[in-house]
ChimeraX commands (.cxc) that place a marker at each C-alpha (Angstrom):
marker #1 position 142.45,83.68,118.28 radius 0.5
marker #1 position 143.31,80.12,119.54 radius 0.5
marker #1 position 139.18,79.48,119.11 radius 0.5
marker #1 position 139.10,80.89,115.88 radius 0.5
marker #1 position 141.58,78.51,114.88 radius 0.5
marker #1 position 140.30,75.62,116.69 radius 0.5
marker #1 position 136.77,76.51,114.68 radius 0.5
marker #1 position 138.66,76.61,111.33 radius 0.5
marker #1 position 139.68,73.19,111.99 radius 0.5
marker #1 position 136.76,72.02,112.84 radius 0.5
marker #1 position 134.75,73.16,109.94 radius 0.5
marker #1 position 137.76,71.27,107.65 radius 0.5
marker #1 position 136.72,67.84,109.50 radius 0.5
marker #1 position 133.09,69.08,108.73 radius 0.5
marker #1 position 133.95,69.40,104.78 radius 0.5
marker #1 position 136.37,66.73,104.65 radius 0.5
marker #1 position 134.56,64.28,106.89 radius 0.5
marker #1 position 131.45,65.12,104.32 radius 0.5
marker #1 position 128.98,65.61,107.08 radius 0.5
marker #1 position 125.65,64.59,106.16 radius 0.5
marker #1 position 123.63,68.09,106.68 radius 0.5
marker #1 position 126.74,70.06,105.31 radius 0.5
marker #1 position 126.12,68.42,101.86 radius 0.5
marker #1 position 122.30,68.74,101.95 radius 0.5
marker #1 position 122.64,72.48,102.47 radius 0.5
marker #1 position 124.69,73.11,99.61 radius 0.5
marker #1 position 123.13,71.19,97.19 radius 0.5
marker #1 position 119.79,72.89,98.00 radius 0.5
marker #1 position 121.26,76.43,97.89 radius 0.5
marker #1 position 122.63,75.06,94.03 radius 0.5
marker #1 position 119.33,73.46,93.56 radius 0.5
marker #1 position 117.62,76.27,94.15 radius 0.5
marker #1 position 120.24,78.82,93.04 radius 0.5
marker #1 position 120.45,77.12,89.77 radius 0.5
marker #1 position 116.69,76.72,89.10 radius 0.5
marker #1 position 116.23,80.33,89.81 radius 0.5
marker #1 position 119.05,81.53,87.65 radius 0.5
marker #1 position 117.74,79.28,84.66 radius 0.5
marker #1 position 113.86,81.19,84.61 radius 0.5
marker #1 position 115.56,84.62,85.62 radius 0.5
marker #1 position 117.69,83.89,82.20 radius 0.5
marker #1 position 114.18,81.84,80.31 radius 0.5
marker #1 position 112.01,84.66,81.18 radius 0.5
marker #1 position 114.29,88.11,80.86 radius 0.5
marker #1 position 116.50,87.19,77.49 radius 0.5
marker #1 position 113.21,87.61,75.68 radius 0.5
marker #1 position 112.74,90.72,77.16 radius 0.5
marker #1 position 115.76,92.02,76.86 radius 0.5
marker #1 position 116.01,91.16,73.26 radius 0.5
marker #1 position 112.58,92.83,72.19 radius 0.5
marker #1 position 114.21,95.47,73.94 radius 0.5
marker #1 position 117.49,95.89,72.20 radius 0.5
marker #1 position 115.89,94.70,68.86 radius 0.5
marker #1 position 112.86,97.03,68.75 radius 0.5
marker #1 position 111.27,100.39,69.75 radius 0.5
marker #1 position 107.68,101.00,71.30 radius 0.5
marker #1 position 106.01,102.87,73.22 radius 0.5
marker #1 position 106.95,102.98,77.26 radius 0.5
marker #1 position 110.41,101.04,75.77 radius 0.5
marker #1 position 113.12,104.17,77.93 radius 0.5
marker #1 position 110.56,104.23,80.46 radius 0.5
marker #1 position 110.79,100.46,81.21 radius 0.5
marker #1 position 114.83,100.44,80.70 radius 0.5
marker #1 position 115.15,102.97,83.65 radius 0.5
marker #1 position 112.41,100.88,85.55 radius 0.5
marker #1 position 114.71,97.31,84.86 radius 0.5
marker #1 position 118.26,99.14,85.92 radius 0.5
marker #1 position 115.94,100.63,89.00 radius 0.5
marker #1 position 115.22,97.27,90.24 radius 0.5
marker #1 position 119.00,96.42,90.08 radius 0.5
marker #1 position 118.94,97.61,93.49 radius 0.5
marker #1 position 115.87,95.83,95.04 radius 0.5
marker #1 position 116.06,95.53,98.51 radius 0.5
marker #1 position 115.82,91.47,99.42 radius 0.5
marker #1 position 114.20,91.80,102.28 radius 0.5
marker #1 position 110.65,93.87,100.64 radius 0.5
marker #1 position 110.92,90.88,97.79 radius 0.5
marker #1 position 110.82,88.73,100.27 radius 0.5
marker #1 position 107.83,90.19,102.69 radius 0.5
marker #1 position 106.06,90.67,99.04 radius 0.5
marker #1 position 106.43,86.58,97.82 radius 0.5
marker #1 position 105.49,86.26,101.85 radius 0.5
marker #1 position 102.15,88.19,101.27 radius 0.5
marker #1 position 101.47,86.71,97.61 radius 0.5
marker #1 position 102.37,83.18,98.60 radius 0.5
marker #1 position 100.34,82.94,102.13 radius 0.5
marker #1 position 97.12,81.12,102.77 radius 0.5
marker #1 position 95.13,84.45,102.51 radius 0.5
marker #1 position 97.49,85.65,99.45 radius 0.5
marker #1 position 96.51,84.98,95.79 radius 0.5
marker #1 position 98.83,82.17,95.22 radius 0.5
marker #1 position 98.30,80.33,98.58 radius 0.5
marker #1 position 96.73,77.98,97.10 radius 0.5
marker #1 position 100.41,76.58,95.62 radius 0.5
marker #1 position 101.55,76.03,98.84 radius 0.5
marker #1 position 104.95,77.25,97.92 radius 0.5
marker #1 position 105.42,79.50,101.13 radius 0.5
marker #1 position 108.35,77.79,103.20 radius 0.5
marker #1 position 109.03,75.30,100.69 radius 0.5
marker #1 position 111.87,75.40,98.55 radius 0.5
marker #1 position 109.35,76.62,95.09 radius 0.5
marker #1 position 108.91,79.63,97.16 radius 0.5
marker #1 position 112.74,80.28,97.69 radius 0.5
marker #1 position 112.83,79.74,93.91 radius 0.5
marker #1 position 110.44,81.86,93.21 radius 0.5
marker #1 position 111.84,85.09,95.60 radius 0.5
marker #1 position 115.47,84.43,94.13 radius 0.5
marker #1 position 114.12,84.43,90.30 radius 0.5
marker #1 position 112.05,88.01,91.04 radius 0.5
marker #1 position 115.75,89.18,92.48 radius 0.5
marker #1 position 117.82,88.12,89.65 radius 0.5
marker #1 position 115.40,88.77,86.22 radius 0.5
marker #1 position 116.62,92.35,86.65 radius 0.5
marker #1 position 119.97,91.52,86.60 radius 0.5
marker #1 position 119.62,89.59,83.12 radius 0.5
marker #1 position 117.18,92.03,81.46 radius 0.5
marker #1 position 119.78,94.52,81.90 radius 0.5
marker #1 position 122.86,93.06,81.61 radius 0.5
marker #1 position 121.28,91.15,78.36 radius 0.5
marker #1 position 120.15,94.36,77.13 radius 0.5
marker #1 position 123.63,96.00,77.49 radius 0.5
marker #1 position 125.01,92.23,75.15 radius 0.5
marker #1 position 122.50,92.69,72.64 radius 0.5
marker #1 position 122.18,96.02,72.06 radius 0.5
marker #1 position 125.18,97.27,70.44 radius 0.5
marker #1 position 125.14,93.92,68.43 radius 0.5
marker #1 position 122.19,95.40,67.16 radius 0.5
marker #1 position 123.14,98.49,66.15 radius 0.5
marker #1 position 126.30,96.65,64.23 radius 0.5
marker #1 position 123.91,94.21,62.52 radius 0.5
marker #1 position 120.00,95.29,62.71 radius 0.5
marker #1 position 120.14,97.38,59.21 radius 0.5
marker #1 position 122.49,94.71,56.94 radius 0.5
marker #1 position 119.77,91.89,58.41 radius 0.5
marker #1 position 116.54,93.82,57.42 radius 0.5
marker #1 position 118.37,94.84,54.34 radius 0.5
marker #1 position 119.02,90.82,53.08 radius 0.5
marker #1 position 115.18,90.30,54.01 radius 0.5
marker #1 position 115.54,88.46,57.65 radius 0.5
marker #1 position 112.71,88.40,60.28 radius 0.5
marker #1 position 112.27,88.91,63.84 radius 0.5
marker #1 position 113.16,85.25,64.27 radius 0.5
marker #1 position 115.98,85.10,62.11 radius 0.5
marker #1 position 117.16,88.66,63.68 radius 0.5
marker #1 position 117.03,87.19,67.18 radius 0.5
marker #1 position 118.79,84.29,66.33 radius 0.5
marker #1 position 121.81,85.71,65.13 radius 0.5
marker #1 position 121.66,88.18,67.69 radius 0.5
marker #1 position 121.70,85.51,70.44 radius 0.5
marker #1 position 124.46,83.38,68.70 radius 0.5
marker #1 position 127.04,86.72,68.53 radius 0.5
marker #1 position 126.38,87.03,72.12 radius 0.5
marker #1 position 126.27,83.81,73.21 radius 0.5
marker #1 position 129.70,84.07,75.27 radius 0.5
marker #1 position 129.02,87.31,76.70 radius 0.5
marker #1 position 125.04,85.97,77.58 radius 0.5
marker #1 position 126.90,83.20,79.19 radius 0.5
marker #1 position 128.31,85.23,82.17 radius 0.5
marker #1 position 124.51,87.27,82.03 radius 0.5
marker #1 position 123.41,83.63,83.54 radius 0.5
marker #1 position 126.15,82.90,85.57 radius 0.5
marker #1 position 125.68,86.51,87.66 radius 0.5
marker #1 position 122.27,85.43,87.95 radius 0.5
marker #1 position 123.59,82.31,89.39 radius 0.5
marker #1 position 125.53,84.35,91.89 radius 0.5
marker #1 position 122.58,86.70,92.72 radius 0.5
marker #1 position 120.67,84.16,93.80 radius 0.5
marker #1 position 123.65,81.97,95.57 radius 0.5
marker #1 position 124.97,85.10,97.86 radius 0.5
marker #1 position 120.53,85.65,98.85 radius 0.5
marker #1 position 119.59,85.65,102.37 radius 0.5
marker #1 position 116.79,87.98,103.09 radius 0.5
marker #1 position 114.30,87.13,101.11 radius 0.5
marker #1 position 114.91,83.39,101.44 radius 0.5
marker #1 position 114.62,83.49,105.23 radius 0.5
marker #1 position 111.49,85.04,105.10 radius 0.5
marker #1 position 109.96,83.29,102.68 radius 0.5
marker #1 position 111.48,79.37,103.27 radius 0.5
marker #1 position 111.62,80.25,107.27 radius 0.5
marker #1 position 114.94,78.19,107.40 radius 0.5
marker #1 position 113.58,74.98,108.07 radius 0.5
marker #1 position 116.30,72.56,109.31 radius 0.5
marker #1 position 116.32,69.50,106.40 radius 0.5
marker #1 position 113.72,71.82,104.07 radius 0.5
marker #1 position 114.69,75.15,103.43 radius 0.5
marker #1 position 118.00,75.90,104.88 radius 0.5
marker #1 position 120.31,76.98,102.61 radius 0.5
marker #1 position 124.15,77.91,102.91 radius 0.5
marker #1 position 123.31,81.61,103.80 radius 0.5
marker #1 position 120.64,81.24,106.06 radius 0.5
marker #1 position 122.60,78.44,107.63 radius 0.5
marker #1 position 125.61,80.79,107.85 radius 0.5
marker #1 position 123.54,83.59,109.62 radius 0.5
marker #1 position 121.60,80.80,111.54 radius 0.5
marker #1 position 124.55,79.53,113.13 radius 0.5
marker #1 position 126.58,82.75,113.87 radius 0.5
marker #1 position 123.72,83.67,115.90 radius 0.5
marker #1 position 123.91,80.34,117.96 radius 0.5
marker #1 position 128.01,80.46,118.15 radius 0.5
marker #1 position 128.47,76.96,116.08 radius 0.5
marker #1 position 131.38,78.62,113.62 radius 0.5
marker #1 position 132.75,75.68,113.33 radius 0.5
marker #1 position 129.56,74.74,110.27 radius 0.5
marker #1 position 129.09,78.24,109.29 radius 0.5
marker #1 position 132.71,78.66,108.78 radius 0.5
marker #1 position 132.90,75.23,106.65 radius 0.5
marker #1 position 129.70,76.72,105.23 radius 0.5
marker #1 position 131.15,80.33,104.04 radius 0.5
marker #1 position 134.19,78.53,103.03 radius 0.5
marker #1 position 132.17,76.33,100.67 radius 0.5
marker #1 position 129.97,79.78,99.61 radius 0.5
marker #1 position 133.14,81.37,99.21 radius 0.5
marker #1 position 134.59,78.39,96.75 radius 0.5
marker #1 position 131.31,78.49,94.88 radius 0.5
marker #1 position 131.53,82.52,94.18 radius 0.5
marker #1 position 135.62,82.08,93.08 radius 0.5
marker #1 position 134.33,79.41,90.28 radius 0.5
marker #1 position 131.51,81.43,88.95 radius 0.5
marker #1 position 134.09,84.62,88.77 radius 0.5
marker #1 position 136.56,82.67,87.54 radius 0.5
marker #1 position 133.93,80.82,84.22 radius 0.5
marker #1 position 133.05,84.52,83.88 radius 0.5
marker #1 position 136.33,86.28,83.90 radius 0.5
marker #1 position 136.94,83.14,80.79 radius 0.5
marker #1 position 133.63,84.12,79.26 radius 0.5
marker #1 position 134.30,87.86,78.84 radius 0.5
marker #1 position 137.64,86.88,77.04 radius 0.5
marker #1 position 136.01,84.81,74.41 radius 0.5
marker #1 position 133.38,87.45,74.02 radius 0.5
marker link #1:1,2 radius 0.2
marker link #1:2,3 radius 0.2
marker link #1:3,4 radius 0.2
marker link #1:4,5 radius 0.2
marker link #1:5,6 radius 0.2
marker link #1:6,7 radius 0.2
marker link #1:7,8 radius 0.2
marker link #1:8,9 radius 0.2
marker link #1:9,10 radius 0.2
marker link #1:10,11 radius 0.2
marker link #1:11,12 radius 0.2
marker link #1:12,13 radius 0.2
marker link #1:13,14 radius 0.2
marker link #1:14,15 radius 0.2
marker link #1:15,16 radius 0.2
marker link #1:16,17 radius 0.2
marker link #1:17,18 radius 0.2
marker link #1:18,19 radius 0.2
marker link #1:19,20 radius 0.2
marker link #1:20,21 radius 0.2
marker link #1:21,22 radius 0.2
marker link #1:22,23 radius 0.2
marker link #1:23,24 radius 0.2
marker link #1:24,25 radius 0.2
marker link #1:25,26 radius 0.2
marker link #1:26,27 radius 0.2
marker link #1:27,28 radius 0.2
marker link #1:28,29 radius 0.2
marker link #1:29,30 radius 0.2
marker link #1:30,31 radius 0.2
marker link #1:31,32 radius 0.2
marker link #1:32,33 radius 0.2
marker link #1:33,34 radius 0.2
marker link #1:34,35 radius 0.2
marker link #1:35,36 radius 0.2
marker link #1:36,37 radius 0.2
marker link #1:37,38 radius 0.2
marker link #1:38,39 radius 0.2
marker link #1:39,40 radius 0.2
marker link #1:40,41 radius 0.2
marker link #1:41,42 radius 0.2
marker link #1:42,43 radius 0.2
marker link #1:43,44 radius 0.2
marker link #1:44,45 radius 0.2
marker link #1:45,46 radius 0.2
marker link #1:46,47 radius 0.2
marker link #1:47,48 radius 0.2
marker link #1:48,49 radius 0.2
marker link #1:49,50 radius 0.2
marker link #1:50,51 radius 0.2
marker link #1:51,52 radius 0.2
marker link #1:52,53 radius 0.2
marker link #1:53,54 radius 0.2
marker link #1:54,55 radius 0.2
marker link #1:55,56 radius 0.2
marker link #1:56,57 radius 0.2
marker link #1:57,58 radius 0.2
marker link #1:58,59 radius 0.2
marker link #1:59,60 radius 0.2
marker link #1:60,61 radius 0.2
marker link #1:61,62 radius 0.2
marker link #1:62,63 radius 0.2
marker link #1:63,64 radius 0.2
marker link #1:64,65 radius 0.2
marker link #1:65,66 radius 0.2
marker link #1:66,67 radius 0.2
marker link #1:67,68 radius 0.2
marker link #1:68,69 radius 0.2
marker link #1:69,70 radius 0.2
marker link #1:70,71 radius 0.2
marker link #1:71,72 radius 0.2
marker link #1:72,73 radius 0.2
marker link #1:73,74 radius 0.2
marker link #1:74,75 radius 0.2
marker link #1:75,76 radius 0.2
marker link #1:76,77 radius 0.2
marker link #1:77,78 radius 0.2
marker link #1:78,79 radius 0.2
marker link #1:79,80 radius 0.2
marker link #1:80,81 radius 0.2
marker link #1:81,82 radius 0.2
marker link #1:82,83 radius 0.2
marker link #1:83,84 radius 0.2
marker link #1:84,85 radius 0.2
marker link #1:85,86 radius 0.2
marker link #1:86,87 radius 0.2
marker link #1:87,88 radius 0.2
marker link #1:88,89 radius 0.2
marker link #1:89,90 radius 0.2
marker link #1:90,91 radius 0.2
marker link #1:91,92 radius 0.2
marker link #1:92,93 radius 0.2
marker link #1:93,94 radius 0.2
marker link #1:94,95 radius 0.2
marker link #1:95,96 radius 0.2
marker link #1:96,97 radius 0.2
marker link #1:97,98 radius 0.2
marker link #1:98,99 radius 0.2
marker link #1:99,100 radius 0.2
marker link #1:100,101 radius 0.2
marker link #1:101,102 radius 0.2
marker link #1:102,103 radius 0.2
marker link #1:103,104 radius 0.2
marker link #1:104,105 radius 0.2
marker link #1:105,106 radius 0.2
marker link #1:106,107 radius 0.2
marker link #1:107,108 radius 0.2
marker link #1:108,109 radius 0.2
marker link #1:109,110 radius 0.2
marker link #1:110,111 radius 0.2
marker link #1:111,112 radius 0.2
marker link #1:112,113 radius 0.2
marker link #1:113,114 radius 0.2
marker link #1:114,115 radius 0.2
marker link #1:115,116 radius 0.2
marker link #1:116,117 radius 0.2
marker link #1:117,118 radius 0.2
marker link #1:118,119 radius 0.2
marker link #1:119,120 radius 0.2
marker link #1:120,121 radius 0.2
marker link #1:121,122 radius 0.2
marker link #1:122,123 radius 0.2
marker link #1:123,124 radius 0.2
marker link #1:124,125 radius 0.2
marker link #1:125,126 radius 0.2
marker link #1:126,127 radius 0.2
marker link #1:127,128 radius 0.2
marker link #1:128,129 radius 0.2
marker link #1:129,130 radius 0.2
marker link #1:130,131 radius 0.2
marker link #1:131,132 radius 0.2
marker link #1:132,133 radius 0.2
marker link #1:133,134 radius 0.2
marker link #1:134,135 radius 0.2
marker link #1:135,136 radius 0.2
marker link #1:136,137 radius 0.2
marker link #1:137,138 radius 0.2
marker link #1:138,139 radius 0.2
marker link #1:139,140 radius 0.2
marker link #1:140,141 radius 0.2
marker link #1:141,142 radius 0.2
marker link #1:142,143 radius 0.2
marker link #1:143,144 radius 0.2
marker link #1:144,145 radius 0.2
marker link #1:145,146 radius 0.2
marker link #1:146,147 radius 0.2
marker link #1:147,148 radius 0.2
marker link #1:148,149 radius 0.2
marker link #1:149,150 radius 0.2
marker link #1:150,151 radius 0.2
marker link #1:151,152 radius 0.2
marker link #1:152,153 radius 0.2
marker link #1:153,154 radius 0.2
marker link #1:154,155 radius 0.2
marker link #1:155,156 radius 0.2
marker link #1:156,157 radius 0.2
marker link #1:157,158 radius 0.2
marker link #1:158,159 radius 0.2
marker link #1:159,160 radius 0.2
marker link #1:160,161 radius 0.2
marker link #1:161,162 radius 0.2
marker link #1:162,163 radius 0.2
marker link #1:163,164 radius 0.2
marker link #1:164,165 radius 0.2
marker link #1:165,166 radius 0.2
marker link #1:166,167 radius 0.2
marker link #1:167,168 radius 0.2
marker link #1:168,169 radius 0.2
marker link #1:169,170 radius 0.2
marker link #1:170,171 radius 0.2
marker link #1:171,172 radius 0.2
marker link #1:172,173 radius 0.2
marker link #1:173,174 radius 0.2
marker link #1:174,175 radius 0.2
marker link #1:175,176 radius 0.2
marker link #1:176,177 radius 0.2
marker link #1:177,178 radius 0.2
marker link #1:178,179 radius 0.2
marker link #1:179,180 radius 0.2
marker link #1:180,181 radius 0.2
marker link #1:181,182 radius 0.2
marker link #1:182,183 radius 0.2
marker link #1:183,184 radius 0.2
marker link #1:184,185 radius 0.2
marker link #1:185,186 radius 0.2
marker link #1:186,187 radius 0.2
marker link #1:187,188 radius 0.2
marker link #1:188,189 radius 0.2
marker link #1:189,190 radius 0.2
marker link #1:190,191 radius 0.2
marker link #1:191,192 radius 0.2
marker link #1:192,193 radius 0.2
marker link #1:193,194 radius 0.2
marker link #1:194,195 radius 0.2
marker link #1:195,196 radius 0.2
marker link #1:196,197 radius 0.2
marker link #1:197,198 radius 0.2
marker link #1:198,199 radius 0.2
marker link #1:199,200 radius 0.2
marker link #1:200,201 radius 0.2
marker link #1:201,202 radius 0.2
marker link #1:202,203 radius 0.2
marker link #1:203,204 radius 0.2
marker link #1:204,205 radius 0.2
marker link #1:205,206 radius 0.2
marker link #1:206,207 radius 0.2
marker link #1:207,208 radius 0.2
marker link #1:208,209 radius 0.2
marker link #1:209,210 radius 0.2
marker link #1:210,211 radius 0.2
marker link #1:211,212 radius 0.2
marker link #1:212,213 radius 0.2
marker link #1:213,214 radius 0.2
marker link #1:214,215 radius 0.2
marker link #1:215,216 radius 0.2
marker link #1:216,217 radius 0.2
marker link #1:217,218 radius 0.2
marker link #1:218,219 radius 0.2
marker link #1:219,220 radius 0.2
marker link #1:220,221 radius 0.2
marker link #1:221,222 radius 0.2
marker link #1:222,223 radius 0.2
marker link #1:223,224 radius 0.2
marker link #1:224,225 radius 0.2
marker link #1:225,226 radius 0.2
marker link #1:226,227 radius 0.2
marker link #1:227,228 radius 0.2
marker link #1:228,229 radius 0.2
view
């Protein structure tokens, strides 16, 4: 007990002394966090709105397949960007593999379920309030999806910031595919698991305390978000 506490205080000289490699590992886990939230959002709204706002062929079938990967294991994202991202892998040639693009990239592949679906479940029923008294007055698909994505906008607001937290909380793929690289690629969770292992709680509590600020604030803009929507 008396090292736990002595551990807690020294990960509070850690955050208040603003130790040097404390604040380069958390803004890389929000650089990357954030960058990979942003495409998860760029590249499954669309998806998720031709989804809600349309029917074609395969359309169930790839609804059940988008909830499905809801429950991706990180680790088998991660050994697959490992694979596709090696010299001898169709992308090596990007040299993204234990770089921080490469983190991005694993973390984006982890969270575009999350928005497709939780997009799809916005949109949807806005759709079936709207869809007929829009085609009726003569709008098109661009004019449909625009007023579809301004009556969601609040709710499509905490869509991104779970993606945020998807991608924040991510350990397993990361490690794999950034390797933890002191300075390159370590990031508050791999740092957190990193240092366990080697007994320094003193940084992976200040760390997890950080982590745990981080998650509080993105639950918190949420919880705000749902009660405008």
């Amino acid at each position: 007990m008396h090292d736990l506490a002595e551990a807690a205080r020294l990960a509070l000289g850690l955050i208040g002394g603003a130790d040097p490699e404390l604040g380069q590992i958390v803004l890389l886990s929000l650089r990357t966090s954030g960058s990979a939230a942003l495409l998860a959002f760029a590249l499954g709204l669309p998806l998720a709105l031709v989804m809600a706002a349309s029917r074609f062929p395969g359309r169930r079938l790839l609804l059940v397949a988008v909830n499905a990967a809801l429950g991706l294991p990180p680790v088998v994202v991660g050994l697959l960007c490992y694979l596709l991202l090696s010299r001898s892998g169709p992308f090596g040639a990007l040299g993204w593999l234990f770089q921080p693009a490469g983190m991005v990239a694993a973390q984006t592949i982890l969270a575009l379920p999350i928005v497709v679906a939780l997009a799809h479940r916005v949109l949807a029923p806005l759709w079936t309030e709207i869809g007929d008294p829009l085609r009726i007055d003569g709008a098109g698909p661009m004019q449909c999806g625009l007023q579809l994505l301004r009556l969601g906008r609040p709710a499509l607001g905490t869509v991104l910031l779970a993606a945020f937290g998807r991608a924040i909380a991510e350990v397993g793929a990361i490690l794999i595919v950034g390797g933890n690289i002191r300075g390159e690629t370590r990031t508050m969770t791999t740092a957190i698991a990193l240092e366990t292992q080697k007994g320094d709680l003193p940084l992976a509590l200040a760390l997890g305390g950080i982590l745990l600020l981080i998650c509080l604030g993105v639950s918190a803009v949420t919880l705000r978000l749902e009660r405008r929507a």
